[in-house]
N, C-alpha and C positions, 0 to 999 in steps of 0.2 A: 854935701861935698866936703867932706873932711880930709884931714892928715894919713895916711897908710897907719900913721901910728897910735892916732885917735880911734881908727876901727873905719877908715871911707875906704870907700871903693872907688872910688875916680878921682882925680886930681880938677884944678878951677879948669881944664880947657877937655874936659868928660875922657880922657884916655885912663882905660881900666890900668888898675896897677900892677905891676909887674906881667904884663901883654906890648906887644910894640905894634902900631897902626889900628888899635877897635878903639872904637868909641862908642858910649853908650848914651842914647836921645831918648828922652822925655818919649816922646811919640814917634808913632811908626805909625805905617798904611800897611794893615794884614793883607792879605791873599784876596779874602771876598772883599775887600775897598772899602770897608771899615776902618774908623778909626780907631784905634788903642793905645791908652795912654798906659806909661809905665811910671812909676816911682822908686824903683829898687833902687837907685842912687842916693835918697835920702838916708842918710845915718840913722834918725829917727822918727818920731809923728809930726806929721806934719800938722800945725796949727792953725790951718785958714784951711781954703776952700782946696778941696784936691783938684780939680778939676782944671783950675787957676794955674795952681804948684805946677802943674804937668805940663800945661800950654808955656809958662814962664820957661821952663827947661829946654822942652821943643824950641823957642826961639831963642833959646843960649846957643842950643846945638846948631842950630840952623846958619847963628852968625860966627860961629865957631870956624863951619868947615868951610862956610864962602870966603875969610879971610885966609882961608889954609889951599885953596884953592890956587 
């Protein structure tokens, strides 16, 4: 989560840039009720455990839209 100007694609509260109302979450529940995690938010490689990185994002997003709520 970088700067527009830096090269990020979403700002600290996950609203893609220049889009009004999407937000983009770490995780999603596919179709078959799978889990799938996403990372295209990061700027770059991530350095720890991805798996970690994604679930951490999920519960950014998650306390994100309950307080927007």
């Amino acid at each position: 989560m970088k700067s527009r100007v830096e090269g990020g694609v979403v700002d600290k509260n996950l609203n893609v840039y220049g889009t009004q109302n999407l937000k983009i979450a770490g995780i999603f529940q596919s179709v078959f009720g799978l889990l799938t995690l996403d990372l295209s938010i990061c700027s770059g490689n991530v350095g720890s455990n991805t798996y970690s990185t994604a679930l951490m994002v999920g519960e950014k997003a998650s306390t994100i839209i309950a307080m927007e709520l």
